[in-house]
C-alpha positions as CSV (number, residue, x, y, z in Angstrom):
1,X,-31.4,3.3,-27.7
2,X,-34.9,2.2,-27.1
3,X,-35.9,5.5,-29.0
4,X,-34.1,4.5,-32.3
5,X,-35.0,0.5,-32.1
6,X,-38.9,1.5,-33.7
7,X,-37.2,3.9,-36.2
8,X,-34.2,1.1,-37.3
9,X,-35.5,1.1,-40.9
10,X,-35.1,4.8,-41.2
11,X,-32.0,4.2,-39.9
12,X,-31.2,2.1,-42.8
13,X,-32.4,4.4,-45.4
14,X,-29.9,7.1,-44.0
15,X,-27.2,5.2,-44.2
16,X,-27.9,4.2,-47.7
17,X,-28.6,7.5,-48.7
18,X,-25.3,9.1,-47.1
19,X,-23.4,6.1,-48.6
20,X,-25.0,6.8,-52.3
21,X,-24.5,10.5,-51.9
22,X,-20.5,10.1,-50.8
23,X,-20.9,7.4,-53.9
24,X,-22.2,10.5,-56.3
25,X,-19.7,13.0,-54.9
26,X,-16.5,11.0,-55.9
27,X,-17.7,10.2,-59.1
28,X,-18.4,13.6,-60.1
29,X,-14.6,14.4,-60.5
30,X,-13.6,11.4,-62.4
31,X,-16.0,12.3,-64.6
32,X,-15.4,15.7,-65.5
33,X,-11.2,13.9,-65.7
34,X,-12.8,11.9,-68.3
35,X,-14.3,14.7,-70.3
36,X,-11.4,16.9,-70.0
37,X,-9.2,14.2,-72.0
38,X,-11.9,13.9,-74.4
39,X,-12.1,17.2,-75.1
40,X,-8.4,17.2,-75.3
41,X,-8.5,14.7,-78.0
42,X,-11.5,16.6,-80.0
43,X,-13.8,13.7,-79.3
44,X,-17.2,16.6,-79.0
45,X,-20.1,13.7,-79.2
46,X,-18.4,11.8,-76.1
47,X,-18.1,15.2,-74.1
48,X,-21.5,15.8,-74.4
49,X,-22.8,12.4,-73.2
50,X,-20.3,13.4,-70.4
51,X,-22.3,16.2,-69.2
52,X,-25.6,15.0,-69.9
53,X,-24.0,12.2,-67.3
54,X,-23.4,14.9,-64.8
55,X,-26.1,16.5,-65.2
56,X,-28.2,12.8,-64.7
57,X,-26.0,12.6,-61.6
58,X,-26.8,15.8,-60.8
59,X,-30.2,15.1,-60.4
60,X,-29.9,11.8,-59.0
61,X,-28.1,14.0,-56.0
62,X,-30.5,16.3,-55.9
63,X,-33.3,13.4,-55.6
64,X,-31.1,11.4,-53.1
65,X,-30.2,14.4,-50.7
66,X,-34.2,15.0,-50.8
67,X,-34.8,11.4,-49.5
68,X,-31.9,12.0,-46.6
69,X,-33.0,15.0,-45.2
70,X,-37.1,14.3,-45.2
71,X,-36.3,11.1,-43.6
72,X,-33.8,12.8,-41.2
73,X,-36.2,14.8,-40.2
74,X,-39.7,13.1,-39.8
75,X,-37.4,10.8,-37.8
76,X,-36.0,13.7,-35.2
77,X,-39.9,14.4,-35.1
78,X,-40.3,11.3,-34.0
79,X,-38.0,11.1,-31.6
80,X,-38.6,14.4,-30.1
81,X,-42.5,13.4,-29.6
82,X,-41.5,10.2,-28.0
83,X,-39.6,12.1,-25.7
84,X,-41.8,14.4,-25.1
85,X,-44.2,12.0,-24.0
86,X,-41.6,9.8,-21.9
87,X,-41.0,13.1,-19.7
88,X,-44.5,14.4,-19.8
89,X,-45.9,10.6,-18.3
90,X,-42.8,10.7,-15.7
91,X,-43.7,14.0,-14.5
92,X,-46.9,12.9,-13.8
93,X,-46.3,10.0,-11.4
């Protein structure tokens, strides 16, 4: 534990991110619902703000995901060093 307790707000910002994506990923198919029964009902203007939504989501993924994995893994780096250094300066003594 005392090699996460310096990396806690990291921490934070992969649980956010994982919540946010999970968020993204269960609106996506309500979405495309929605603009199914629009189309159904020949409303064309509404269907395309529908996929210009999905495609903002899209991108919001895409932007999110981007943020999880570079923190992810500068924060394994980190962690690997640390230990790294732990066993080296035990080794020695």
């Amino acid at each position: 534990m005392q090699y996460f307790k310096p990396h806690w707000k990291a921490l934070v910002l992969l649980l956010v991110t994982v919540l946010l994506i999970s968020a993204i990923s269960s609106l996506q198919p309500l979405i495309i619902a929605s603009g199914v029964d629009r189309l159904s009902e020949g409303a064309l203007t509404r269907v395309y703000w529908i996929i210009a939504g999905l495609l903002g989501l899209g991108l919001l993924n895409y932007g999110v995901n981007y943020v999880n994995r570079f923190t992810l893994v500068k924060l394994l780096a980190d962690i690997i060093v640390t230990l790294s250094e732990t066993a080296f300066s035990a080794s020695m003594y």
